[in-house]
KEKE-3310 file (N, C-alpha, C; in steps of 0.2 Angstrom, whole numbers, plus 5000, padded with zeros to 4 digits):
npx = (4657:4673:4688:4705:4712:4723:4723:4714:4714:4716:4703:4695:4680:4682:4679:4683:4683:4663:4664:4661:4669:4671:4681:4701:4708:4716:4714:4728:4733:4735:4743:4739:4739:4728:4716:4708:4711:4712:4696:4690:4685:4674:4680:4689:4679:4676:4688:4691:4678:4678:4689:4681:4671:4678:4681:4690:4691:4693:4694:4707:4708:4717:4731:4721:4718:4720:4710:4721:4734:4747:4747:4750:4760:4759:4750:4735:4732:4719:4708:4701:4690:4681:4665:4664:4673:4671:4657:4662:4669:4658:4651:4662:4661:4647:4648:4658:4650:4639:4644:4647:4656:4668:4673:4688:4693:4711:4717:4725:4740:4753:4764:4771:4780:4791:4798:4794:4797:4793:4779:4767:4759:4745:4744:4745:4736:4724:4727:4725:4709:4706:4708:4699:4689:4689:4687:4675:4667:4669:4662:4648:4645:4646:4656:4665:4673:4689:4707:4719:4736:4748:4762:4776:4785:4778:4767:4761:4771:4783:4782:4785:4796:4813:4825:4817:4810:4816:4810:4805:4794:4779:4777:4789:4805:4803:4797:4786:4780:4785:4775:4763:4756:4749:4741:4734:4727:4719:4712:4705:4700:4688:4681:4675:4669:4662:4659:4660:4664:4675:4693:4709:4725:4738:4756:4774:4791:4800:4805:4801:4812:4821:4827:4830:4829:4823:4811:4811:4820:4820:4808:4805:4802:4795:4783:4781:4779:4766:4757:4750:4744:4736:4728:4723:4714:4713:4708:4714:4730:4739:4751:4766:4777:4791:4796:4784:4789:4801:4808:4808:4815:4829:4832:4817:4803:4796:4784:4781:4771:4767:4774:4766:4753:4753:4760:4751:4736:4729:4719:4728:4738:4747:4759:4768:4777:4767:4761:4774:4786:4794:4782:4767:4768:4782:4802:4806:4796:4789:4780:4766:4759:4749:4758:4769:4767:4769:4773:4768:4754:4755:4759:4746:4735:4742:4739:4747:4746:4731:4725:4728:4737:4737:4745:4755:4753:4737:4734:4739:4733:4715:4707:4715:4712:4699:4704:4715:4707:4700:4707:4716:4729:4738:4733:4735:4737:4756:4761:4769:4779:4773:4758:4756:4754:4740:4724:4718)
npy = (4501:4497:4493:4490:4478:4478:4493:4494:4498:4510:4515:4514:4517:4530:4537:4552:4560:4568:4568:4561:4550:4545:4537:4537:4546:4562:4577:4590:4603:4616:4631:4641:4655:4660:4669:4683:4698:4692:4683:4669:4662:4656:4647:4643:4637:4625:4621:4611:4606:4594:4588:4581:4576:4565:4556:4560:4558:4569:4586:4599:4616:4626:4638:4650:4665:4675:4687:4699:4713:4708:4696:4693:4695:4691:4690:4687:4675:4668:4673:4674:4682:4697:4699:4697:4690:4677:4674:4668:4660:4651:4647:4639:4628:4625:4618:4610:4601:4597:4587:4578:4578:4581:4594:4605:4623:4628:4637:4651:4661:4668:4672:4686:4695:4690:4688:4685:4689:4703:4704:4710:4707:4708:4710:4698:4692:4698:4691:4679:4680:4682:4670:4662:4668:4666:4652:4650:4656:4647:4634:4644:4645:4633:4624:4608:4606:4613:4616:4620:4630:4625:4624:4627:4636:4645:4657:4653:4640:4648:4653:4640:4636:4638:4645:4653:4659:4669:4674:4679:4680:4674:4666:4661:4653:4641:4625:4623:4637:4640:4630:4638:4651:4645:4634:4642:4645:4636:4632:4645:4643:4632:4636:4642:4635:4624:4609:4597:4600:4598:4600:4601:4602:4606:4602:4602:4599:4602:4619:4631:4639:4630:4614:4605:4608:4604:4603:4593:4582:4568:4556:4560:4573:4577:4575:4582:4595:4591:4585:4596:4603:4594:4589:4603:4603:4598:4587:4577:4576:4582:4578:4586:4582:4578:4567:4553:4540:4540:4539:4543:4546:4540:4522:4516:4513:4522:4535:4552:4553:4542:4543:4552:4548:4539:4544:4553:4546:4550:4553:4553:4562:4557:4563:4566:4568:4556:4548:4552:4550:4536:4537:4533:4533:4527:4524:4531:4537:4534:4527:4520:4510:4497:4488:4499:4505:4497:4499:4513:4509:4495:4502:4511:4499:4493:4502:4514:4527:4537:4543:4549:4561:4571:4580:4587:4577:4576:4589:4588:4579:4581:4567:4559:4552:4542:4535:4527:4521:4514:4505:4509:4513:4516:4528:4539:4554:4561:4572:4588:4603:4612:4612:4619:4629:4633:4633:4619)
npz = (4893:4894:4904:4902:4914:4921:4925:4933:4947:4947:4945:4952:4963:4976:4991:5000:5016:5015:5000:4986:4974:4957:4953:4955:4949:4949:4939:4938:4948:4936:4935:4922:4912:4906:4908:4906:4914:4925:4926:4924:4909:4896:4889:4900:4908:4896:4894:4908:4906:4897:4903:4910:4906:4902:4909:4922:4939:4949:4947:4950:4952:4942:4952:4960:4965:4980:4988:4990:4990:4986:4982:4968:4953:4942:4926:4920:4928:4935:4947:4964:4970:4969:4960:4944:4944:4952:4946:4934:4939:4946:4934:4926:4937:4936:4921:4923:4933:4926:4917:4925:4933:4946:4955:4964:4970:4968:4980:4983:4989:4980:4984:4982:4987:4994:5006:5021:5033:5031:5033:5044:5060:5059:5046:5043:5048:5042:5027:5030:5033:5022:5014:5021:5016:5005:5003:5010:4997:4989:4993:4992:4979:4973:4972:4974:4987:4993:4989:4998:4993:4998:4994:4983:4988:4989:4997:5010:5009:5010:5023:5030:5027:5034:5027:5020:5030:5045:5055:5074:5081:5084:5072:5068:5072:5075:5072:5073:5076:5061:5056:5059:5053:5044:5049:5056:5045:5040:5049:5048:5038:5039:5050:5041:5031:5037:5046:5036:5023:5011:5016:5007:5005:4999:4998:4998:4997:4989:4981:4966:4967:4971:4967:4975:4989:5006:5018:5026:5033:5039:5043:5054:5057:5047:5051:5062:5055:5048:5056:5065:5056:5051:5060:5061:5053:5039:5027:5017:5009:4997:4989:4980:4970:4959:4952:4952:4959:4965:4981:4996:5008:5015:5018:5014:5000:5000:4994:4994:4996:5003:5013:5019:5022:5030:5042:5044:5043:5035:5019:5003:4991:4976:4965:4951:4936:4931:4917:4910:4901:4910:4916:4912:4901:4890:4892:4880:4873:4865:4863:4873:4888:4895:4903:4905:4918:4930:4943:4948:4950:4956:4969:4971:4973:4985:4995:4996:4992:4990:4979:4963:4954:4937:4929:4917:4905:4905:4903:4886:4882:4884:4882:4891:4905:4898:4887:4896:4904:4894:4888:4878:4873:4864:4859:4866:4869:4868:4880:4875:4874:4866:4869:4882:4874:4873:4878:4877)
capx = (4664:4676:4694:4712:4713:4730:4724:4707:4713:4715:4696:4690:4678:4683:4674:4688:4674:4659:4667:4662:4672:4671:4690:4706:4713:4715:4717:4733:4732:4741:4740:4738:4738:4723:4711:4709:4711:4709:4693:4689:4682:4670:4685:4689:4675:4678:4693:4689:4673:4681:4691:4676:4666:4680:4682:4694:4688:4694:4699:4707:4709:4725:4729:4717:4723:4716:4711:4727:4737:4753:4746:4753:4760:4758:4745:4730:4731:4713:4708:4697:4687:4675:4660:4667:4680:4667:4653:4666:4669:4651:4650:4665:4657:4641:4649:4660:4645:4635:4646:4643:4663:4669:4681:4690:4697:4716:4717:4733:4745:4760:4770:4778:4785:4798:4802:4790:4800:4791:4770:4765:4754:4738:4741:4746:4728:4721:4727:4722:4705:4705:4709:4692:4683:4689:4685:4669:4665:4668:4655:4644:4644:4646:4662:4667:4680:4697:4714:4725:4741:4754:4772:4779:4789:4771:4766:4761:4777:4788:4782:4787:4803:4820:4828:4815:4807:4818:4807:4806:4789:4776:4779:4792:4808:4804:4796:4779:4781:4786:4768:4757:4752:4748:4737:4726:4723:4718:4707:4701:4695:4687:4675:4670:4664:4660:4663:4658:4666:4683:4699:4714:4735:4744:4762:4778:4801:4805:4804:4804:4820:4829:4823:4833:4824:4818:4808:4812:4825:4816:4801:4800:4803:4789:4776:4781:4778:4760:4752:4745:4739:4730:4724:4717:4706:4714:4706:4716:4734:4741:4761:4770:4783:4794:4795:4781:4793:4806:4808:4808:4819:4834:4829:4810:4804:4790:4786:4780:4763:4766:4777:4761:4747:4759:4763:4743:4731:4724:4720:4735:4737:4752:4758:4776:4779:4762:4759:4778:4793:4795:4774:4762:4773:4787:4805:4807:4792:4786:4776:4764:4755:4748:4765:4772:4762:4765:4776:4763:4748:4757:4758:4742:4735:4746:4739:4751:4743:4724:4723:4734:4735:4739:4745:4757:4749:4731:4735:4739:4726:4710:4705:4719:4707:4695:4710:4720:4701:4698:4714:4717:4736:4740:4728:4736:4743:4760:4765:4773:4778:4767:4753:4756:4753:4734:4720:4712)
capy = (4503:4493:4495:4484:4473:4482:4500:4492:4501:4519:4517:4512:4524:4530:4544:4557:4564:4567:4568:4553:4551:4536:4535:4540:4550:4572:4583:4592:4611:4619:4638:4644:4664:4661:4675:4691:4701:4688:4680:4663:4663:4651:4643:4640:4632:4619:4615:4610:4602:4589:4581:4578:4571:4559:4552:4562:4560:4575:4593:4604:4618:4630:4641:4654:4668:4676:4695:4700:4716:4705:4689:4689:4701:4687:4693:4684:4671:4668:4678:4670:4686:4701:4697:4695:4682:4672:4672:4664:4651:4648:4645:4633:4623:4623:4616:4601:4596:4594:4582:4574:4578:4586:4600:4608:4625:4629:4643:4654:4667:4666:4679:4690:4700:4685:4689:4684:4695:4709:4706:4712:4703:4712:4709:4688:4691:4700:4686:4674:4679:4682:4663:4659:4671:4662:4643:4654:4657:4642:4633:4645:4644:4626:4618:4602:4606:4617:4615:4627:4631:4627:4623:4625:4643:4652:4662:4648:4638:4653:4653:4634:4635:4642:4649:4663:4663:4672:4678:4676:4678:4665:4662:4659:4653:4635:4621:4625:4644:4641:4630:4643:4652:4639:4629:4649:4647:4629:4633:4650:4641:4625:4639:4648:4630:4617:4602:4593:4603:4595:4603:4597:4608:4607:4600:4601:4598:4605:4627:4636:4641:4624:4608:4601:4611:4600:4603:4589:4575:4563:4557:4563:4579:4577:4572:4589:4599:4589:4583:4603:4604:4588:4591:4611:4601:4595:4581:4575:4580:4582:4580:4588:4578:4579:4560:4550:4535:4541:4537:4552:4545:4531:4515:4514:4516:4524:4543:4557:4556:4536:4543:4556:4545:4533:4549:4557:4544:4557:4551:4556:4561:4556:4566:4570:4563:4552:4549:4556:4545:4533:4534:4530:4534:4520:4531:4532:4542:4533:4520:4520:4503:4497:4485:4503:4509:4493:4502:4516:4504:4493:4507:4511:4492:4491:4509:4518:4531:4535:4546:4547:4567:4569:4586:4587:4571:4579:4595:4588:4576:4580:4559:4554:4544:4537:4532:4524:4515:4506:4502:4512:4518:4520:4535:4541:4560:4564:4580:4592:4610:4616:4610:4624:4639:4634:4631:4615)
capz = (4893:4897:4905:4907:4921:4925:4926:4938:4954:4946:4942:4960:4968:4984:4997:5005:5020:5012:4995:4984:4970:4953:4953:4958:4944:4948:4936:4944:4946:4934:4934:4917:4911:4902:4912:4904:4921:4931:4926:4919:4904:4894:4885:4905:4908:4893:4895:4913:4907:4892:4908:4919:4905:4898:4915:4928:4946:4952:4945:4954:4947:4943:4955:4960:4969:4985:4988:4994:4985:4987:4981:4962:4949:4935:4921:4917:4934:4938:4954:4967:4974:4964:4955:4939:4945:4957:4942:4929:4943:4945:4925:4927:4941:4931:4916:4927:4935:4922:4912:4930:4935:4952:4954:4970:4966:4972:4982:4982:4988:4977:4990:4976:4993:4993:5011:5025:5040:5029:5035:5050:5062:5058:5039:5043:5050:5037:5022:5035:5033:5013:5012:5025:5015:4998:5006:5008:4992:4986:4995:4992:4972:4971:4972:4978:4990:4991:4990:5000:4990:5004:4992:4980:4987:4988:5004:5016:5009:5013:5030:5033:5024:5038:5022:5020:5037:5050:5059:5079:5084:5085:5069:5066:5075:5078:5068:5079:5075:5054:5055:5063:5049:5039:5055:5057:5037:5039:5055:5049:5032:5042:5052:5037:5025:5043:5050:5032:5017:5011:5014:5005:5007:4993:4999:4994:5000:4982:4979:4961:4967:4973:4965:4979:4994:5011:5023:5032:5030:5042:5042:5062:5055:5042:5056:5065:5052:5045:5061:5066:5050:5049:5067:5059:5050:5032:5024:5014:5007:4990:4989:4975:4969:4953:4951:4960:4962:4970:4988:4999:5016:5013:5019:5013:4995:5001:4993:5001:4998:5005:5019:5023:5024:5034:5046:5047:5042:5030:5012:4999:4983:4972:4959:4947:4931:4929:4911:4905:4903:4918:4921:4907:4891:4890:4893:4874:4873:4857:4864:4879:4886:4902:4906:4907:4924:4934:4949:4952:4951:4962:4975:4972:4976:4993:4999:4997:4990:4988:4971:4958:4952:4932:4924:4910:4902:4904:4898:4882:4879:4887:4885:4894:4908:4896:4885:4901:4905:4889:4887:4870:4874:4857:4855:4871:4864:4873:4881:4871:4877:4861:4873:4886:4871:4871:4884:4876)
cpx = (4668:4684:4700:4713:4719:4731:4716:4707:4713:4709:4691:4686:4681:4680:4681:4680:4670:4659:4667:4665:4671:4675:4695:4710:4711:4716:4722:4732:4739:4739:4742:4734:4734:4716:4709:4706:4707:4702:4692:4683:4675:4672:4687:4684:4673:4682:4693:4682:4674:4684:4688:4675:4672:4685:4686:4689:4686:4696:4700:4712:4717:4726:4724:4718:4718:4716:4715:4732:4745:4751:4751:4756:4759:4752:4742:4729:4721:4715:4701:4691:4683:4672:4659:4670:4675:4660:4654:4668:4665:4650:4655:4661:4652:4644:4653:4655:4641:4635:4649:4652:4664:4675:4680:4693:4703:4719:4724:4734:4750:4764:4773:4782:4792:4799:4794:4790:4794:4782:4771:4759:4747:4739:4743:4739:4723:4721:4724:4713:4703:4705:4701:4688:4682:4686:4675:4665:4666:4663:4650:4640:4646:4651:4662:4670:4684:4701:4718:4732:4745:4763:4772:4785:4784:4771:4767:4770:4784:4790:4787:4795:4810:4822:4824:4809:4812:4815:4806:4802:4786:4776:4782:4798:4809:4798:4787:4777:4782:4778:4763:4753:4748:4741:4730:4724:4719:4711:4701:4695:4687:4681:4673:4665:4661:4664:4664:4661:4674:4689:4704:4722:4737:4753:4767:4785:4802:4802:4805:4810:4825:4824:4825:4831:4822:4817:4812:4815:4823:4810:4798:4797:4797:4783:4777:4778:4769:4756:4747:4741:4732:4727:4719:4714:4706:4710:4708:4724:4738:4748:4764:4777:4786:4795:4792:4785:4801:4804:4809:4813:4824:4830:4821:4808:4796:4790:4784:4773:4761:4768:4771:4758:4749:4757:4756:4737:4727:4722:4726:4734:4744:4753:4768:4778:4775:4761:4766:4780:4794:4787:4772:4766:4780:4795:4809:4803:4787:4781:4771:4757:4755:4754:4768:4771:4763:4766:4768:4756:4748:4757:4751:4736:4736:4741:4743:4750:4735:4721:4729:4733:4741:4740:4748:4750:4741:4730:4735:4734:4720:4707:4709:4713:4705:4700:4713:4714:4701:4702:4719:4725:4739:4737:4731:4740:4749:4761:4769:4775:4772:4757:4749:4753:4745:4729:4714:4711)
cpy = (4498:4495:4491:4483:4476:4488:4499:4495:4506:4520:4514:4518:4525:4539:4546:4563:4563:4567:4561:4554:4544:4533:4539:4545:4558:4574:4587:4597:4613:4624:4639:4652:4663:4666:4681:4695:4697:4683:4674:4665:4658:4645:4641:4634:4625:4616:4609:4603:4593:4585:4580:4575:4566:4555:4555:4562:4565:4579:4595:4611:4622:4635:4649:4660:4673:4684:4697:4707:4713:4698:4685:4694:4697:4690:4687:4676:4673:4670:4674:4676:4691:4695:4694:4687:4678:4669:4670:4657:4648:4645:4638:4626:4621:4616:4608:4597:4593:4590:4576:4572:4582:4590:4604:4616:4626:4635:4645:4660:4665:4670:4681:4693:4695:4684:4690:4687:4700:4711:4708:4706:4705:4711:4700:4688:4692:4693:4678:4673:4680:4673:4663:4664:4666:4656:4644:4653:4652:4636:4637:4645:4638:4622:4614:4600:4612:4614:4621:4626:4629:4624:4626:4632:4647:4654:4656:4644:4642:4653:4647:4634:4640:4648:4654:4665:4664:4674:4677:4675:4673:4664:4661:4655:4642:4631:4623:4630:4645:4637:4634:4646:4647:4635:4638:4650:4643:4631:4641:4647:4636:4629:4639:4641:4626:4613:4597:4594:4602:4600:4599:4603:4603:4606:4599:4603:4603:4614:4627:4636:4638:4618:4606:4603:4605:4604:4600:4580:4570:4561:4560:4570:4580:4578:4578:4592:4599:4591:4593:4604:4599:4587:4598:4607:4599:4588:4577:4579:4580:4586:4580:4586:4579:4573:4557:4543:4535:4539:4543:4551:4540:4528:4513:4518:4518:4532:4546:4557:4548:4540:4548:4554:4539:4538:4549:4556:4547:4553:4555:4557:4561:4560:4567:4565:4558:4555:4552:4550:4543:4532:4529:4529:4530:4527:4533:4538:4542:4529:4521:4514:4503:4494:4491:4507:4502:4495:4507:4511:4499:4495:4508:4504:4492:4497:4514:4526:4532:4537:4548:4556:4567:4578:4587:4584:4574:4583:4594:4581:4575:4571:4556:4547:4540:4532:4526:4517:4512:4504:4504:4518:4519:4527:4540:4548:4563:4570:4582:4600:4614:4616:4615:4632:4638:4629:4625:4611)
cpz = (4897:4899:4906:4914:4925:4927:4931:4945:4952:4945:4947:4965:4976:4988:5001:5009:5018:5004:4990:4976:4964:4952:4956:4954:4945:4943:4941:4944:4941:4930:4924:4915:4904:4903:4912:4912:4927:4931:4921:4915:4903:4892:4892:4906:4904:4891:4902:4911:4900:4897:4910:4913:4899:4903:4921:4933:4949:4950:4950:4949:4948:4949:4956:4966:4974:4985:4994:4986:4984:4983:4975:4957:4942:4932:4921:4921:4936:4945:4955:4971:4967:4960:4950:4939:4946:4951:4937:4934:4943:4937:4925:4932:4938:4926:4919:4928:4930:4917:4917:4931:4944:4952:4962:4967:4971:4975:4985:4983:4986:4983:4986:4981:4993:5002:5019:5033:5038:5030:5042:5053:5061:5051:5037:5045:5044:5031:5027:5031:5026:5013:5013:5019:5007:4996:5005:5003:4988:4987:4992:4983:4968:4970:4979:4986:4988:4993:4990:4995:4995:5001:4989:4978:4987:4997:5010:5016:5015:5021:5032:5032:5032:5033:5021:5027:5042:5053:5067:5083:5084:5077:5064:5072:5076:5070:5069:5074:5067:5051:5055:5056:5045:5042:5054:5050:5037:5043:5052:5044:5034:5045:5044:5031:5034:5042:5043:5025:5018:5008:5014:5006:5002:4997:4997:4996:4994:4985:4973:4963:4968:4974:4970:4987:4997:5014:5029:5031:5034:5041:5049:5060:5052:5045:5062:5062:5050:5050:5063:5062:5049:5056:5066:5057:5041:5032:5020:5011:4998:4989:4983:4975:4961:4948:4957:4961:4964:4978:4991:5005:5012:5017:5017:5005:4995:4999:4996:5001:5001:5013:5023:5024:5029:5042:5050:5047:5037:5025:5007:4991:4982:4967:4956:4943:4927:4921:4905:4907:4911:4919:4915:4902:4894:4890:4886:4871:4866:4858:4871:4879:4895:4906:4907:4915:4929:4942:4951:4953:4958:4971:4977:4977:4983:4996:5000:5000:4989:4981:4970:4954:4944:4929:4916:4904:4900:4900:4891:4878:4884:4890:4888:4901:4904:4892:4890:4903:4902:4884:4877:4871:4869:4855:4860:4867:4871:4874:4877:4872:4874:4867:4879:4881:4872:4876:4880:4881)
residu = (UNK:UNK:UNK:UNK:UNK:UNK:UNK:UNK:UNK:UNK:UNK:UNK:UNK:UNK:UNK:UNK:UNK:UNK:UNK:UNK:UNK:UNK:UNK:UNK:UNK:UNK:UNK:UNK:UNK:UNK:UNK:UNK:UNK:UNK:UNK:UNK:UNK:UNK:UNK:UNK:UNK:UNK:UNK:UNK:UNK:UNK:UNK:UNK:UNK:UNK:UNK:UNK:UNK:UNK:UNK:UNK:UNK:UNK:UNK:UNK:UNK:UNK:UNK:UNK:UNK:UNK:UNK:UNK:UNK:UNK:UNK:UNK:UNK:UNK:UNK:UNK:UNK:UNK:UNK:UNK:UNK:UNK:UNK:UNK:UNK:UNK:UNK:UNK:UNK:UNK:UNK:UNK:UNK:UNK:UNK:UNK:UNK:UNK:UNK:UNK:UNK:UNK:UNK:UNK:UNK:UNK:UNK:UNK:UNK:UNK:UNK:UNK:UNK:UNK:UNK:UNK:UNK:UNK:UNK:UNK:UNK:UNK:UNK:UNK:UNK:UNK:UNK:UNK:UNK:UNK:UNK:UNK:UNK:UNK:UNK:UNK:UNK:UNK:UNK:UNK:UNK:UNK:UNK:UNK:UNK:UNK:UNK:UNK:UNK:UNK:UNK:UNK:UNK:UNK:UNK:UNK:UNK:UNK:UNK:UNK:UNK:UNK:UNK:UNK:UNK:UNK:UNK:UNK:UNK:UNK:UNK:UNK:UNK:UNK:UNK:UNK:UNK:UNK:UNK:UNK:UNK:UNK:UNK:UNK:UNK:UNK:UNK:UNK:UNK:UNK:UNK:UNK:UNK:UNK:UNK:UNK:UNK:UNK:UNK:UNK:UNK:UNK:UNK:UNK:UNK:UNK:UNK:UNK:UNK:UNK:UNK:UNK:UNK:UNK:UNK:UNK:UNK:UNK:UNK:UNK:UNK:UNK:UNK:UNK:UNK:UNK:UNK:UNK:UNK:UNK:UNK:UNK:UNK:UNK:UNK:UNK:UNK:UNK:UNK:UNK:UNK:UNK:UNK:UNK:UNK:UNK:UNK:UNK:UNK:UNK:UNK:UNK:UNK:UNK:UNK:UNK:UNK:UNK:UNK:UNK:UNK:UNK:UNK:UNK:UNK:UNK:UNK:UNK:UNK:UNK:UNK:UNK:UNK:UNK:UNK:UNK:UNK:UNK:UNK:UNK:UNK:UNK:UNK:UNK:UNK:UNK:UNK:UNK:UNK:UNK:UNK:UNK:UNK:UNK:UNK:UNK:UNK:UNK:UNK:UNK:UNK:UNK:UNK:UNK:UNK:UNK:UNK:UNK:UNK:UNK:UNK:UNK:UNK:UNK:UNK:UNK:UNK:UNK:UNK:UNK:UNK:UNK:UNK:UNK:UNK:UNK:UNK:UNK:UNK:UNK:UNK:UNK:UNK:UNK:UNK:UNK:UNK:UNK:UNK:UNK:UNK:UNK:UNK:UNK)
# end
């Protein structure tokens, strides 16, 4: 096998923790209502298992939802807890590794409640500990790693966000206090796998509700909000982005998964837009060629970033890696919404 000279950093092994990996390229999460009540299936497990054995580094999977009666009202969301759920995971994890891939899965409270004033301290504890018990369970049936859900307007987001936390106790009120829960899911997860089992948060400025949503218009600001997190015991972070080449602060063209690893020292993962108009696929959408990837690459290169996380693009052709490797961009099949009706 052979790969282009100009895609040679996307296929650099690297080790996040003890986590050794053969490239840089994720699979991104991206939940899919394919679960009849909740469980992954068999067709789960092969779609999962066609990206590991045609190169992706890393899967992580879509979200996976924590036992919590608040968690989700959506139908057919894979669930992270019962017998059922936990032994179609086992089956997927089987099926990754054995085509000698690695997968994280992403564990998730969407917060259907909408309104974070509305838990109580005793049920912030309670989901606290569903998470830990989730982190749990993943260890214990052979996953790679987890990835906390912490954006994109889900539970933890909630918390961080002003606009839907009002709250005045410890957590809320202040930047400290909009952290809190977010640090006791990270710390309570961090006891339940050890000092050695990689955790990754899921990050993200943007909401569902307002593409235009910050957190944090500074980078100081940014580094309030992170550093506790990445003191709980994150290992690495994974910044949801809608374009990875945007800049995220004026004066530096650094994004946010540059401006995070900049902030926390952590490792980063890059993601939004890879492999659509502006990434891989030229912005015509007829043509795609390694001249078209030189900016992310280049980021790559300097450090920007450490992994390059791929959704759309993957979703609609399984070989997107091995394609990107042995330089066959012509075969590259572009995203299509048709691509969302069916779990290949």
């Amino acid at each position: 096998m052979t790969y282009s000279q100009s895609t040679q950093a996307l296929f650099q092994p690297v080790t996040i923790g003890n986590l050794a990996l053969p490239n840089r390229i994720v699979m991104a999460p991206m939940t899919r209502q394919f679960a009849s009540n909740g469980v992954p299936g068999q067709d789960m497990a092969d779609y999962y298992r066609r990206r590991a054995e045609n190169g992706v580094g890393l899967i992580v999977t879509g979200g996976a939802l924590i036992d919590h009666p608040d968690t989700s009202h959506m139908e057919n969301v894979t669930q992270f807890f019962g017998e059922a759920a936990l032994t179609g995971w086992a089956n997927v994890v089987a099926a990754v590794h054995e085509a000698g891939g690695r997968i994280i899965p992403q564990i998730a409270h969407i917060g259907e409640r909408g309104h974070v004033g509305d838990y109580s301290e005793t049920e912030i504890a309670d989901i606290v500990q569903a998470f830990a018990q989730a982190a749990s369970e993943a260890k214990r049936i052979g996953f790679d790693g987890i990835e906390i859900h912490g954006g994109h307007g889900f539970l933890i987001d909630q918390f961080f966000w002003e606009k839907t936390n009002p709250r005045t106790d410890r957590y809320g009120g202040d930047t400290a206090g909009r952290t809190r829960f977010a640090v006791e899911v990270i710390e309570a997860s961090r006891r339940a796998v050890g000092p050695d089992f990689p955790i990754g948060l899921r990050f993200s400025q943007w909401k569902m509700s307002d593409y235009t949503a910050r957190l944090a218009e500074t980078p100081e600001m940014l580094e309030q909000i992170l550093a506790p997190m990445s003191e709980a015991g994150v290992d690495m972070f994974h910044l949801s982005t809608r374009r990875f080449w945007e800049p995220e602060f004026e004066g530096s063209e650094l994004n946010l998964a540059g401006w995070v690893k900049k902030l926390t020292g952590k490792p980063t993962i890059t993601v939004g837009s890879v492999g659509l108009d502006g990434g891989f696929a030229k912005p015509d959408g007829k043509e795609a060629g390694a001249e078209a990837i030189g900016a992310l690459i280049a980021r790559l290169e300097r450090g920007e970033f450490d992994l390059v996380a791929v959704g759309r693009a993957l979703l609609a052709d399984p070989a997107w890696a091995s394609k990107i490797r042995d330089g066959r961009f012509d075969e590259l099949v572009l995203f299509t919404p048709e691509a969302e009706q069916t779990l290949y």
